[in-house]
C-alpha positions as CSV (number, residue, x, y, z in Angstrom):
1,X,114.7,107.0,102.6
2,X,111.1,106.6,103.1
3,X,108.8,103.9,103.8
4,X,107.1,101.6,100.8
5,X,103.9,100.2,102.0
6,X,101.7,98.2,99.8
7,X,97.9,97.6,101.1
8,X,96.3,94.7,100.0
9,X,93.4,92.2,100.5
10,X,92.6,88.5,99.1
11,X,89.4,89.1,98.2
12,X,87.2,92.4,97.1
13,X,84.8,94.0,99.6
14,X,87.3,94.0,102.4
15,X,87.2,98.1,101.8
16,X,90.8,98.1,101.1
17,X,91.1,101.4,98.7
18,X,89.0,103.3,101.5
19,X,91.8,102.1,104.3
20,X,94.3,103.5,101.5
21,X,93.3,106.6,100.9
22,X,91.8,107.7,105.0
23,X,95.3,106.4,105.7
24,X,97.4,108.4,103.4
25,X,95.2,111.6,104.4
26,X,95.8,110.8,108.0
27,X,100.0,110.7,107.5
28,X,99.6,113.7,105.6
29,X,97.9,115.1,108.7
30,X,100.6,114.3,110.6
31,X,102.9,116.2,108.4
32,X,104.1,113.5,106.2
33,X,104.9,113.7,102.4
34,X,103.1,111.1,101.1
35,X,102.3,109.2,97.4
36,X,99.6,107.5,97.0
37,X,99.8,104.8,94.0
38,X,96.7,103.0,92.0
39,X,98.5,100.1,91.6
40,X,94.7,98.3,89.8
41,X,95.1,98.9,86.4
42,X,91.9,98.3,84.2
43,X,89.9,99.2,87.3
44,X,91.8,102.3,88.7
45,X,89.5,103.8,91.7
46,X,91.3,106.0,93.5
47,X,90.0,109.5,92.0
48,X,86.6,108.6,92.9
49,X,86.9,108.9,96.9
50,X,89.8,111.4,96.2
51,X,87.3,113.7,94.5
52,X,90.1,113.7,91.7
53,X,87.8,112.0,88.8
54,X,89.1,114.5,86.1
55,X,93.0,115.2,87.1
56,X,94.8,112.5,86.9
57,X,96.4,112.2,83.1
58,X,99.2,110.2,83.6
59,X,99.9,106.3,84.7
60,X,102.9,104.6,86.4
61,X,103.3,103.5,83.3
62,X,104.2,106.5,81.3
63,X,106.6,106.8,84.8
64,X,108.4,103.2,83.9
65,X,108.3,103.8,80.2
66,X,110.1,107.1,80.9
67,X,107.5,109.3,78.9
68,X,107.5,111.4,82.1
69,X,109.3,111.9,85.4
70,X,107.3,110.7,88.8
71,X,107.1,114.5,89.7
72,X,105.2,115.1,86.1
73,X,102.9,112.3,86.2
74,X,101.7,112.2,90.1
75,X,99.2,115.0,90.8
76,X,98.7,117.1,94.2
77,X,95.4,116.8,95.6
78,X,93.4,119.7,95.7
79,X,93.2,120.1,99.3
80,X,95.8,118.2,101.0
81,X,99.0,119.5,99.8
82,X,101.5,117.0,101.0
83,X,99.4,114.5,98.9
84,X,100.4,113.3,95.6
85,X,98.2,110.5,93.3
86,X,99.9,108.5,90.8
87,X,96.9,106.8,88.9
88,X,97.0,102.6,86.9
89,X,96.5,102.6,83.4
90,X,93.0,102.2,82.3
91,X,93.4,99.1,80.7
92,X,95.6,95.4,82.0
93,X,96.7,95.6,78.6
94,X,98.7,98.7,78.6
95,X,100.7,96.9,81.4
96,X,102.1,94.0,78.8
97,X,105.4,94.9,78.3
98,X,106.1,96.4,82.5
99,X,109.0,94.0,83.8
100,X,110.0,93.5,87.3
101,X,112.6,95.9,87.3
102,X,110.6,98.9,86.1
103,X,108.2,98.3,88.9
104,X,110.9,98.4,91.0
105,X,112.7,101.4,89.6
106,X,109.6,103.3,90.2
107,X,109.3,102.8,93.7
108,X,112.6,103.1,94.4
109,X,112.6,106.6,92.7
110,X,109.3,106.8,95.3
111,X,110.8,106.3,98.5
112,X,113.6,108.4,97.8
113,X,111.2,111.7,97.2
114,X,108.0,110.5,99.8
115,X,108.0,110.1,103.7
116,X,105.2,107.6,103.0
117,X,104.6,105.8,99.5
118,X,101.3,103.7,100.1
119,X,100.5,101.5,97.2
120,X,97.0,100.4,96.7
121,X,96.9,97.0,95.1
122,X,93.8,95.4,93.2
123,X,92.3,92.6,95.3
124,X,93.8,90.0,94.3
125,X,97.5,89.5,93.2
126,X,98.3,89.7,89.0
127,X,101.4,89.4,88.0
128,X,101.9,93.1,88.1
129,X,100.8,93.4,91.5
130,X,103.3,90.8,92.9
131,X,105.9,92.9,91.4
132,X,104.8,96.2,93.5
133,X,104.5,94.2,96.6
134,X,107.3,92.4,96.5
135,X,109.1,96.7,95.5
136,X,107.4,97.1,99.2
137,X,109.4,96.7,102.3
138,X,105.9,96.3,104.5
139,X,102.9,95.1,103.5
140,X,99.5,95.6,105.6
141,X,97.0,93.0,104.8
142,X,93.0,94.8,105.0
143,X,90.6,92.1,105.8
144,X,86.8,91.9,107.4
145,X,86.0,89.5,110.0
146,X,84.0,87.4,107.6
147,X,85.8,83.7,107.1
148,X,86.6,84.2,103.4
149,X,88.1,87.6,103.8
150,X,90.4,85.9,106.5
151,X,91.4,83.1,104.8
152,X,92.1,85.1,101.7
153,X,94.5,87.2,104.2
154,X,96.2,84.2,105.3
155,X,96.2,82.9,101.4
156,X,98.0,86.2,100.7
157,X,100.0,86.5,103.5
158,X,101.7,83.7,102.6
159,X,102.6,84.3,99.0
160,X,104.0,87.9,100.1
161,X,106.5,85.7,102.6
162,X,107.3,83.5,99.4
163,X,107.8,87.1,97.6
164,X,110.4,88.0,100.7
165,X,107.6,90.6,102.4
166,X,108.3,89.2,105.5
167,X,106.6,92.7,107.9
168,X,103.1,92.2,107.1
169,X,100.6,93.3,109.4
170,X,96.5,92.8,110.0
171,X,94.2,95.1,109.6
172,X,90.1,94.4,110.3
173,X,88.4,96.8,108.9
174,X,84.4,97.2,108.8
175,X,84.4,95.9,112.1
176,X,80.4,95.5,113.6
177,X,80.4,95.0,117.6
178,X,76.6,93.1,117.4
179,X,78.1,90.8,114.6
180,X,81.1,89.6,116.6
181,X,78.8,89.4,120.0
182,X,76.3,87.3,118.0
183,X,79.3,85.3,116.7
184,X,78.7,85.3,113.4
185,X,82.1,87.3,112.4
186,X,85.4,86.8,114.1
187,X,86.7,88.4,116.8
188,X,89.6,90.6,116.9
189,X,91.9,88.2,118.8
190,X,90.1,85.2,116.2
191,X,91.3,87.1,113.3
192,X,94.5,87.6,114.3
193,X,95.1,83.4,115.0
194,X,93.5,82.7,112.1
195,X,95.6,84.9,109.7
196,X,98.6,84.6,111.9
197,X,99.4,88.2,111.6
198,X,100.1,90.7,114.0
199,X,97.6,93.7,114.4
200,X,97.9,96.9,113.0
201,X,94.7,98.4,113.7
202,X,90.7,98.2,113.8
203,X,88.3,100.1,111.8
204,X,84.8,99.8,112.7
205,X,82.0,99.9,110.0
206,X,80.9,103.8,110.0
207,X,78.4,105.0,107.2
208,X,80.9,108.4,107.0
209,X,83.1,106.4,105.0
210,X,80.8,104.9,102.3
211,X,79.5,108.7,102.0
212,X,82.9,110.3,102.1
213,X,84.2,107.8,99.4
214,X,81.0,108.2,97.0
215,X,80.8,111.7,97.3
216,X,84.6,112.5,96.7
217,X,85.3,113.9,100.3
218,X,87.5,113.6,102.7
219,X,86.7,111.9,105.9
220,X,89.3,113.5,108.0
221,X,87.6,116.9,106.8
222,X,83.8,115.9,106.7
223,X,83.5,113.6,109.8
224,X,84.1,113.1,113.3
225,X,83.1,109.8,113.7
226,X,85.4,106.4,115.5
227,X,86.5,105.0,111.8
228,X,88.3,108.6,111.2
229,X,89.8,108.1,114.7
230,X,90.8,104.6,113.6
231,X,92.6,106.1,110.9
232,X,94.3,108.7,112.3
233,X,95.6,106.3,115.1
234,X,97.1,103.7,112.3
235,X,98.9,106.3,110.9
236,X,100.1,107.4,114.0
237,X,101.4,103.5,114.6
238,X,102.7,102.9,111.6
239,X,104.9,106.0,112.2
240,X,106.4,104.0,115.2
241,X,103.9,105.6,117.6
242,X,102.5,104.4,120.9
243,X,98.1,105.1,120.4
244,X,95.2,102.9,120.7
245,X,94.5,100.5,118.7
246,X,90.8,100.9,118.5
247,X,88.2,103.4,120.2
248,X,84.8,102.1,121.2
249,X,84.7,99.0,120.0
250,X,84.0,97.0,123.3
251,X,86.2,93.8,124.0
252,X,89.7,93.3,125.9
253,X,91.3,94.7,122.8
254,X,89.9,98.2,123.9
255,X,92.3,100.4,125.7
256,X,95.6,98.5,124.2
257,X,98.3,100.1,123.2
């Protein structure tokens, strides 16, 4: 049985379909089978930073409606073979008539065939996204240190706990040292007590990743900066590991395991 992870964020900008995607790449450098779900119908993304703009065809809709089987409608990327992409329908509407227990059928038809299913919510939470988070066993909530991004986290943490998604952990992502030592973004510990979440990680801001994602390339492959570290050692955690939390972002958090 596999692990069901869905990633999501309160508000938009927190750089949550980045942190899906570099994290799914990084299990599948580990050696895990992984699916990767756009779970944002009417504003599906994840072919873009994929590089996958013209292969996906099918939705986890056609999957629920049972037009086609998961292993017809999720695509292998064209690089990292123990990737698979399940795209959102293009349009909110053509997600009318899902129910709860489709949604839930789908991923449970996931976890039995993936190491890793990592579901890639919209910021955020329809309808239709409650149901796939509440389908998750784990939920990571992707948040900067900006005020509103943490108070959205906490927002959302809460509803996932009404929705019984009680292992939720923090992420900060776009993390900027000369912000947090000029104190006008939280620090790491700050973040933590103000969501009330335990930490899964740190991603520091790094230009690799806004290049990566527009450009459709990989940044496990393309870059050797500290936010592809960042990944890598998330996916290493959330696989039970013992890593760093964060490299080279200074602070007491540095060196942690």
């Amino acid at each position: 049985m596999g692990n069901v992870i869905a990633v999501v964020s309160g508000k938009g900008g927190t750089g949550k379909t980045s942190f899906a995607v570099n994290v799914a790449v990084s299990l599948c450098a580990l050696g895990e089978r992984v699916l990767l779900i756009d779970a944002d119908a009417g504003l599906r993304s994840l072919d873009i930073p994929l590089g996958m703009t013209d292969s996906l065809l099918f939705t986890y809709a056609d999957v629920i409606s049972g037009s086609v089987s998961l292993k017809e409608a999720s695509v292998v990327h064209p690089v990292v073979r123990n990737l698979r992409v399940l795209t959102a329908p293009a349009t909110e509407a053509m997600c009318a008539t899902l129910t709860r227990g489709g949604i839930e059928s789908l991923v449970r038809r996931a976890r039995d065939h993936f190491a890793y299913t990592i579901i890639d919510c919209s910021a955020g939470l329809r309808e239709d996204i409650l149901c796939f988070a509440a389908a998750a066993e784990h939920a990571v909530i992707v948040s900067t240190g900006d005020q509103t991004a943490l108070r959205a986290a906490q927002k959302t943490s809460a509803l996932l706990r009404e929705l019984g998604v009680s292992d939720q952990r923090l992420v900060v992502n776009r993390v900027r040292e000369r912000l947090i030592d000029e104190g006008a973004s939280a620090t790491i510990d700050g973040a933590m007590d103000l969501t009330g979440l335990p930490l899964l990680g740190v991603v520091p801001e790094d230009r690799d990743v806004i290049i990566c994602a527009n450009r459709g390339k990989l940044l496990l492959l393309e870059s050797r900066g500290y936010a592809r570290r960042a990944y890598l050692n998330i996916a290493h955690r959330l696989r039970g590991e013992r890593v760093r939390l964060l490299y080279g972002i200074r602070g007491k958090l540095k060196g942690t395991y």
